[in-house]
Biopython code that builds the backbone (N, CA, C, O; Angstrom):
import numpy as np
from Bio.PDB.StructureBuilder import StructureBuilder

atoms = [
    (1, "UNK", "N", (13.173, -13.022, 3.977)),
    (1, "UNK", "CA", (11.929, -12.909, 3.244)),
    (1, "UNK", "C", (10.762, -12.672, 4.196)),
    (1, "UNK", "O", (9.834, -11.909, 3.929)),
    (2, "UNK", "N", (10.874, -13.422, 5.398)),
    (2, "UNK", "CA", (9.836, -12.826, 6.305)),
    (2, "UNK", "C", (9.559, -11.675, 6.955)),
    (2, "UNK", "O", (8.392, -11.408, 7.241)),
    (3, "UNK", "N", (10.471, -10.935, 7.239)),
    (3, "UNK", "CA", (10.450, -9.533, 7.423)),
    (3, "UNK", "C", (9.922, -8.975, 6.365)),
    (3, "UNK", "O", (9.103, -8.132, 6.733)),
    (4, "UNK", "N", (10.029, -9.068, 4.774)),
    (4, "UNK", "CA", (9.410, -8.284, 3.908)),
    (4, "UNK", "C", (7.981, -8.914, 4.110)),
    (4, "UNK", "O", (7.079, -8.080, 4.181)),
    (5, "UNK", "N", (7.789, -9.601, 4.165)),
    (5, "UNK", "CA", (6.638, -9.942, 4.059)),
    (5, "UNK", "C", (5.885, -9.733, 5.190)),
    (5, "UNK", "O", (4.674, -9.700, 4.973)),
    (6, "UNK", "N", (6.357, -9.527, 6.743)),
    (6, "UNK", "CA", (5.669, -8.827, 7.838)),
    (6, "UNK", "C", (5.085, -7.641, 7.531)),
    (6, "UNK", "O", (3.885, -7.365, 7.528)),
    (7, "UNK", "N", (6.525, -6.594, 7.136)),
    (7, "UNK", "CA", (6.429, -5.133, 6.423)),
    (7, "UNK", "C", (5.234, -5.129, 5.858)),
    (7, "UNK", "O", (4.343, -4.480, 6.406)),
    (8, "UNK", "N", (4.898, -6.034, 4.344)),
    (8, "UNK", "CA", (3.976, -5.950, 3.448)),
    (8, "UNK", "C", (2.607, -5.703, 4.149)),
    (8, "UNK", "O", (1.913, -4.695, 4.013)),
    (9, "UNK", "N", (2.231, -7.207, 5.217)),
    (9, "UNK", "CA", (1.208, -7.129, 5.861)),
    (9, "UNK", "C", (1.151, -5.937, 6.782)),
    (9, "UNK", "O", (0.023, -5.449, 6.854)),
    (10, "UNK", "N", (1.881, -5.471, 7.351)),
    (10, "UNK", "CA", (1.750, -3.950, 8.244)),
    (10, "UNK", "C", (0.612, -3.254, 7.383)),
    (10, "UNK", "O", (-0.578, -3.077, 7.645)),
    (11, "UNK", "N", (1.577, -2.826, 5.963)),
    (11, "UNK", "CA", (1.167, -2.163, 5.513)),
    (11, "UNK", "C", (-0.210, -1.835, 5.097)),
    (11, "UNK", "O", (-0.955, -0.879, 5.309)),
    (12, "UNK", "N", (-0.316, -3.079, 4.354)),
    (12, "UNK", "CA", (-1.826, -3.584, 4.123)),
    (12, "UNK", "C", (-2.831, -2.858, 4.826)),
    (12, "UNK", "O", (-3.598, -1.992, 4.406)),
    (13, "UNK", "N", (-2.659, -3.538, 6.396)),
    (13, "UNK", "CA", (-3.241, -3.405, 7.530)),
    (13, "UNK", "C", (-3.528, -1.847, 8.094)),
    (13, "UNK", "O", (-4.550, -1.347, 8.564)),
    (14, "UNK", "N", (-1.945, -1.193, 7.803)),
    (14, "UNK", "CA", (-2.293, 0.459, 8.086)),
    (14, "UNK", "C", (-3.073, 0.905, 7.142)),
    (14, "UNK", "O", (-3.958, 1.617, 7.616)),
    (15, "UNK", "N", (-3.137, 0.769, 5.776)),
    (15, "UNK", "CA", (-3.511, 1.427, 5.309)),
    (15, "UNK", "C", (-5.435, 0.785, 4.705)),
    (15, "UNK", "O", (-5.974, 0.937, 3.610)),
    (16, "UNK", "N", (-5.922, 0.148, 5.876)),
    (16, "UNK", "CA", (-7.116, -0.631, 5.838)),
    (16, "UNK", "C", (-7.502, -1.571, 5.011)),
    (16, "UNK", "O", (-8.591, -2.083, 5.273)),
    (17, "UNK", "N", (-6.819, -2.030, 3.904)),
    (17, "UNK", "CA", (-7.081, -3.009, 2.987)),
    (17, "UNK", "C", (-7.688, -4.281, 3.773)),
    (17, "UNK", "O", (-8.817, -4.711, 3.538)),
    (18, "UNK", "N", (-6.618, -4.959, 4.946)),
    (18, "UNK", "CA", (-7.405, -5.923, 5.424)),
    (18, "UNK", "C", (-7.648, -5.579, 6.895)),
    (18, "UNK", "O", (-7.043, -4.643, 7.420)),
    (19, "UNK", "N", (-8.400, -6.218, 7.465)),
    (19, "UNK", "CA", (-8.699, -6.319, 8.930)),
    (19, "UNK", "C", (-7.946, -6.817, 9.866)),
    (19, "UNK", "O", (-6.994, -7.577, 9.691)),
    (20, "UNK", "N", (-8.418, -6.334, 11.053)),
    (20, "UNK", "CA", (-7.332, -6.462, 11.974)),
    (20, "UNK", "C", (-7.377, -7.925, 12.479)),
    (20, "UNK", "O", (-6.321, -8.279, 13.005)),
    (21, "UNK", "N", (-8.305, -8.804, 12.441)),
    (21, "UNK", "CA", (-8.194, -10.184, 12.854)),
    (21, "UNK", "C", (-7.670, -10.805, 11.458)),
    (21, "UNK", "O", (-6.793, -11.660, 11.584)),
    (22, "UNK", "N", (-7.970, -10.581, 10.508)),
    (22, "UNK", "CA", (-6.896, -11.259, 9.386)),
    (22, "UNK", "C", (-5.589, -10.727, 9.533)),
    (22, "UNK", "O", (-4.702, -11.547, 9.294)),
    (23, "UNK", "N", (-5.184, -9.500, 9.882)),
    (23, "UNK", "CA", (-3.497, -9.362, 10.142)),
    (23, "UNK", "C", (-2.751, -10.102, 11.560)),
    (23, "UNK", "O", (-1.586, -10.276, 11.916)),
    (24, "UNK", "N", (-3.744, -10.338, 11.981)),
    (24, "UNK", "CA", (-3.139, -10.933, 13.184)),
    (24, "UNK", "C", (-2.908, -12.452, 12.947)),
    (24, "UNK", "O", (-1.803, -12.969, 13.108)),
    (25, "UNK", "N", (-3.957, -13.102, 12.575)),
    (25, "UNK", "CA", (-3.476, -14.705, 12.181)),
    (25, "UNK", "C", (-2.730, -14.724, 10.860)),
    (25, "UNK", "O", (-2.554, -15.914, 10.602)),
    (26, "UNK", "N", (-2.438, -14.303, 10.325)),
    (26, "UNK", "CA", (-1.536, -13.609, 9.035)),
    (26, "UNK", "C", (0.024, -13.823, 9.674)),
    (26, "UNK", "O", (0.824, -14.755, 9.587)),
    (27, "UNK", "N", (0.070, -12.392, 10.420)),
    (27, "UNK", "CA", (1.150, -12.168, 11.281)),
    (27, "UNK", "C", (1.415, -13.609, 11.813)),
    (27, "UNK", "O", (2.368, -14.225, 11.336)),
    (28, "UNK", "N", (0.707, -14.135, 12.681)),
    (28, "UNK", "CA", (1.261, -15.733, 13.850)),
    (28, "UNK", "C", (2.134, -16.592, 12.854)),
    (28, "UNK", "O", (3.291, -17.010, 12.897)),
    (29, "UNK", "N", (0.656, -16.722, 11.541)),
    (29, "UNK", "CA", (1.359, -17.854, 10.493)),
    (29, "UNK", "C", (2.730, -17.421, 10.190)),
    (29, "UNK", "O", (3.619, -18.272, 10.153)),
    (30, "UNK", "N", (3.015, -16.066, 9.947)),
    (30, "UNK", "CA", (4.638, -16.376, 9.241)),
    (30, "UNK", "C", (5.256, -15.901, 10.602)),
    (30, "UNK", "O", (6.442, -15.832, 10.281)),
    (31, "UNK", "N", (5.213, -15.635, 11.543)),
    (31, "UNK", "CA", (6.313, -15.622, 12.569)),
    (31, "UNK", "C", (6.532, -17.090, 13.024)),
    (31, "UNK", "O", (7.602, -17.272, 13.605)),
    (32, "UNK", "N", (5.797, -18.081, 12.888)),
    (32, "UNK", "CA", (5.388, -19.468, 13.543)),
    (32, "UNK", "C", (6.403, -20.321, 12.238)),
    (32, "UNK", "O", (7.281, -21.164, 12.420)),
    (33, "UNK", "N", (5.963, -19.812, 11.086)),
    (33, "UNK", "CA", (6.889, -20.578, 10.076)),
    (33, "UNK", "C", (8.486, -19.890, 9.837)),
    (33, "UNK", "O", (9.265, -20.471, 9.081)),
    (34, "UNK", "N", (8.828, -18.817, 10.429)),
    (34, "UNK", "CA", (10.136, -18.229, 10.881)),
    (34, "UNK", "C", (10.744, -19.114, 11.371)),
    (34, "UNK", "O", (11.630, -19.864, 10.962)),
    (35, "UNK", "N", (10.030, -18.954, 12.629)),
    (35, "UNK", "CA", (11.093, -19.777, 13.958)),
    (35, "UNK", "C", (11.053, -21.236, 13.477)),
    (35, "UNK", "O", (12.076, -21.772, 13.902)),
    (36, "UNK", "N", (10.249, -22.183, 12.715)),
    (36, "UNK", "CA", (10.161, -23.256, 12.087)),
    (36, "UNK", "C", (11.264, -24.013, 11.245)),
    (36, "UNK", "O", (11.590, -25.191, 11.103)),
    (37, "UNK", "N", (11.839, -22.360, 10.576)),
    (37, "UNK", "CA", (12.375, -22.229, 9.629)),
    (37, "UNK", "C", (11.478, -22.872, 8.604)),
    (37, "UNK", "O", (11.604, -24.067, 8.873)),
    (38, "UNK", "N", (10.886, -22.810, 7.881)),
    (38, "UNK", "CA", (9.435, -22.799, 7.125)),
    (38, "UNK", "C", (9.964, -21.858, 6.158)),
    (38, "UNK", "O", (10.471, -20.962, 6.834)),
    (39, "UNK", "N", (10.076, -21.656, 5.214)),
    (39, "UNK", "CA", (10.102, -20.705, 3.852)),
    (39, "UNK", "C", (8.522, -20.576, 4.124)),
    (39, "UNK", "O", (7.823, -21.530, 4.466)),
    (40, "UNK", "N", (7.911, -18.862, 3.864)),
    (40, "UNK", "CA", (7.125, -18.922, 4.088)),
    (40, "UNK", "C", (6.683, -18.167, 2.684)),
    (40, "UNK", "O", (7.483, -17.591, 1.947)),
    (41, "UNK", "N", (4.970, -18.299, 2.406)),
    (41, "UNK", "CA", (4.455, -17.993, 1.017)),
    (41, "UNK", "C", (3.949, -16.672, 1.330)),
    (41, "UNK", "O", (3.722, -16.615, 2.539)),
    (42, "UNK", "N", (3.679, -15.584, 0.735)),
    (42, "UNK", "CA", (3.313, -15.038, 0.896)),
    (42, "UNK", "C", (1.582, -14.651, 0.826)),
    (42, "UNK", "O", (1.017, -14.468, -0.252)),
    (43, "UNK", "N", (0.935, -14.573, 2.045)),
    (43, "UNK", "CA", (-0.350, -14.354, 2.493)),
    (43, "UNK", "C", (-1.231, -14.137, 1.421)),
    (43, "UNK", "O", (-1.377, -13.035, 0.894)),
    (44, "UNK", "N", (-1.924, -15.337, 1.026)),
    (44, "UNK", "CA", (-2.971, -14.787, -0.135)),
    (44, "UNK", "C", (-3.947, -13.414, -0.176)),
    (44, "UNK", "O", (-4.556, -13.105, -1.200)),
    (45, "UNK", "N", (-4.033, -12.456, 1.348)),
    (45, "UNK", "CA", (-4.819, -11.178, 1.249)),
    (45, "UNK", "C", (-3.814, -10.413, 0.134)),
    (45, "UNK", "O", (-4.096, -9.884, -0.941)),
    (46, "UNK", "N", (-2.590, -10.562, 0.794)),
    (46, "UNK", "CA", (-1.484, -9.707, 0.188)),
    (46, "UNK", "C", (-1.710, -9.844, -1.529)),
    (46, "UNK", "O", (-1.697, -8.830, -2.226)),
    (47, "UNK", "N", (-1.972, -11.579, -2.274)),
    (47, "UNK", "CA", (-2.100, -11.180, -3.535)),
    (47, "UNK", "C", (-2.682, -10.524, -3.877)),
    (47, "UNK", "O", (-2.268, -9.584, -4.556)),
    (48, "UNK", "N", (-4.374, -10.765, -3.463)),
    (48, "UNK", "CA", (-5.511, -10.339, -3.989)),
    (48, "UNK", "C", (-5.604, -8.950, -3.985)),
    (48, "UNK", "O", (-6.698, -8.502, -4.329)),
    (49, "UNK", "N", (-4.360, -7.813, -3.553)),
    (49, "UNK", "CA", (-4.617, -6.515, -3.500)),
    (49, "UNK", "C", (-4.051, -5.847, -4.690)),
    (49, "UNK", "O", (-3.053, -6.097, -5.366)),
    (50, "UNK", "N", (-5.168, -4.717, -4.782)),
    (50, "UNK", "CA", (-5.063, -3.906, -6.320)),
    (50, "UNK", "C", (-3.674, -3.855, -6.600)),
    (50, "UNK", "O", (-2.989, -4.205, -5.638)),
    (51, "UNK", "N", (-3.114, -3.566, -7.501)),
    (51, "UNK", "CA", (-2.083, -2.442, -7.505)),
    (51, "UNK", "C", (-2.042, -1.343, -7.653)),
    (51, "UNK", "O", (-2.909, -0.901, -8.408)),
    (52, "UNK", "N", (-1.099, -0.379, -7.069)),
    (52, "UNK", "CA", (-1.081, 1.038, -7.020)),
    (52, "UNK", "C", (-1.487, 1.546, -8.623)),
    (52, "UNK", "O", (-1.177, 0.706, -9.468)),
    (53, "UNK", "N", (-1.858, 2.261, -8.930)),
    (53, "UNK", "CA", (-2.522, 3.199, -10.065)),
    (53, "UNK", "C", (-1.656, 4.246, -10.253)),
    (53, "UNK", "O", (-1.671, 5.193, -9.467)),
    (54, "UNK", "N", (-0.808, 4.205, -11.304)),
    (54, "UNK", "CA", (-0.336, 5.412, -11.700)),
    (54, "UNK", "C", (-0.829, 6.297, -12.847)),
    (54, "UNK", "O", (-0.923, 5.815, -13.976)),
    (55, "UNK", "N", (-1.134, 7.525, -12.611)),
    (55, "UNK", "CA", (-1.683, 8.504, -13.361)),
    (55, "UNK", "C", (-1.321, 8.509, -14.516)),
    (55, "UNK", "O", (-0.140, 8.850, -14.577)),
    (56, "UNK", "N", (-1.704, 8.321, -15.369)),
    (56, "UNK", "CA", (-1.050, 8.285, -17.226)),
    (56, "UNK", "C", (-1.113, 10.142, -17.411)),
    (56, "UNK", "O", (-0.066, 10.100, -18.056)),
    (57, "UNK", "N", (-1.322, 11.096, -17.397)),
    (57, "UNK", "CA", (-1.190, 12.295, -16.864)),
    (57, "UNK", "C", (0.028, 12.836, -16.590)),
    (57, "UNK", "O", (0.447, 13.863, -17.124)),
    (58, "UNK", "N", (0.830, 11.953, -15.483)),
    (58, "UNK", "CA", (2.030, 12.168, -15.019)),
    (58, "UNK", "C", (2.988, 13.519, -16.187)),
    (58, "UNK", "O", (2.940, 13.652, -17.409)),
    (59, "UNK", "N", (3.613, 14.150, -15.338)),
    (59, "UNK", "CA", (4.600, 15.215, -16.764)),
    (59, "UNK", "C", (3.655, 15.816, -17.285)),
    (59, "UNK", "O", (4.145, 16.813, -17.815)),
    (60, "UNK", "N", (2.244, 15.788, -17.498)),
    (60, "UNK", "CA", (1.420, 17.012, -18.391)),
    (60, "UNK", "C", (1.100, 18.344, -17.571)),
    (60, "UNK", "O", (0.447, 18.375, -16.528)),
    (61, "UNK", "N", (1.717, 19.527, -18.271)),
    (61, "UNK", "CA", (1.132, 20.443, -17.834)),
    (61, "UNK", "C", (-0.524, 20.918, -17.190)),
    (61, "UNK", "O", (-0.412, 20.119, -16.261)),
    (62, "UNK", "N", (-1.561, 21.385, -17.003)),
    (62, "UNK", "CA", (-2.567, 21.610, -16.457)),
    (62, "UNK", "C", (-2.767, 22.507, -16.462)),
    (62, "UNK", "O", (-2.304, 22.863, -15.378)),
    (63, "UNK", "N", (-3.524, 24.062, -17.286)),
    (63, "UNK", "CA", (-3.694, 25.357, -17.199)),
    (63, "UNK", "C", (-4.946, 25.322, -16.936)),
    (63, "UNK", "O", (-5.851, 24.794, -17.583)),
    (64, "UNK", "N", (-4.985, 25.953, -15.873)),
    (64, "UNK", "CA", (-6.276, 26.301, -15.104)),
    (64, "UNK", "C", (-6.755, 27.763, -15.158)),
    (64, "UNK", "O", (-6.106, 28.608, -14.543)),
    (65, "UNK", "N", (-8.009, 28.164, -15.958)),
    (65, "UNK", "CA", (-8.413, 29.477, -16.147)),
    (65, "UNK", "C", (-8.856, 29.815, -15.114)),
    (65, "UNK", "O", (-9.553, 29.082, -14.411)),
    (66, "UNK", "N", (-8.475, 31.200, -14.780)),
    (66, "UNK", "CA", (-9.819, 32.116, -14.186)),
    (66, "UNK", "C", (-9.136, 33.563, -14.485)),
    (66, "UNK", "O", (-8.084, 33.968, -14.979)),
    (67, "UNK", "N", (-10.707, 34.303, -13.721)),
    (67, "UNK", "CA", (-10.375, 35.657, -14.614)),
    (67, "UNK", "C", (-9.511, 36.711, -13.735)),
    (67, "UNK", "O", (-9.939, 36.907, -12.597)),
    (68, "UNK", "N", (-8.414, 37.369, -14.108)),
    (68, "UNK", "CA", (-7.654, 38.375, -13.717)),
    (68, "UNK", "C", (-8.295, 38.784, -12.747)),
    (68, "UNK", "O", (-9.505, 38.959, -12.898)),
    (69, "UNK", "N", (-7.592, 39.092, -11.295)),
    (69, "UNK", "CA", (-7.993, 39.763, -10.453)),
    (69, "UNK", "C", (-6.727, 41.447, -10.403)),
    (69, "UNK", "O", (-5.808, 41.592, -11.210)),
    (70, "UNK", "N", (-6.964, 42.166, -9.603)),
    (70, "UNK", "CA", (-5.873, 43.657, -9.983)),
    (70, "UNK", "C", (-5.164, 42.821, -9.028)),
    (70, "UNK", "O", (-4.087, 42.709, -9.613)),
    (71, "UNK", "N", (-5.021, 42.014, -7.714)),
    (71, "UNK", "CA", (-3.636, 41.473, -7.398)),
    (71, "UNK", "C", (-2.776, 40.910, -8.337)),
    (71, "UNK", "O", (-1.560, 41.006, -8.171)),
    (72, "UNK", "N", (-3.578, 39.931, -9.979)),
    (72, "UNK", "CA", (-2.295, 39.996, -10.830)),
    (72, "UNK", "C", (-2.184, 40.591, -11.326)),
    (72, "UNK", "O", (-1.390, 40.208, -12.185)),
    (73, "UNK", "N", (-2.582, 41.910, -11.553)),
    (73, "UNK", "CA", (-2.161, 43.067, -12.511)),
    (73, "UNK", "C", (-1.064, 43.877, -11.687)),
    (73, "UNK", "O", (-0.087, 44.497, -12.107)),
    (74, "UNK", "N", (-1.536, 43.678, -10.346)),
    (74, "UNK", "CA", (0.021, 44.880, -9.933)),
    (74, "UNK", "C", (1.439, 44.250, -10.119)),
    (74, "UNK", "O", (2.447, 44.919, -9.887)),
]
sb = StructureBuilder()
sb.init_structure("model")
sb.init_model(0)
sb.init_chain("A")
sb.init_seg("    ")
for serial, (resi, resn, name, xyz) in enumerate(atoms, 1):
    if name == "N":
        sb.init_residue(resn, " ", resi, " ")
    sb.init_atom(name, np.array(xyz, "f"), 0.0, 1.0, " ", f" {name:<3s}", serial, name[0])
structure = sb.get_structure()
């Protein structure tokens, strides 16, 4: 479980959600409760983040006008 949960915080972190001094004492706490053997919780930044947004859109076509140029006429 701690490896997913390292992963998670990486991620977080690459992709700027949290800062780099919160991923780092983040990171200590669950490597520290690893070697402890500590079941560890997962990092309250990690809850508090959005969830991904999926497009309700998804599968709909999209026709986009414009006017004939002679490259589509040849």
């Amino acid at each position: 479980m701690t490896d997913s949960l390292l992963r998670m915080l990486a991620r977080a972190h690459a992709e700027q959600r949290i800062d780099r001094r919160t991923y780092i004492v983040e990171r200590r706490r669950l490597i520290d409760e690893a070697v402890a053997g500590i079941v560890s919780q997962p990092p309250e930044v990690l809850a508090s983040a959005p969830a991904a947004e999926i497009p309700s859109h998804l599968g709909d076509t999209v026709h986009l006008t414009r006017p004939l140029t002679d490259f589509d006429i040849e």
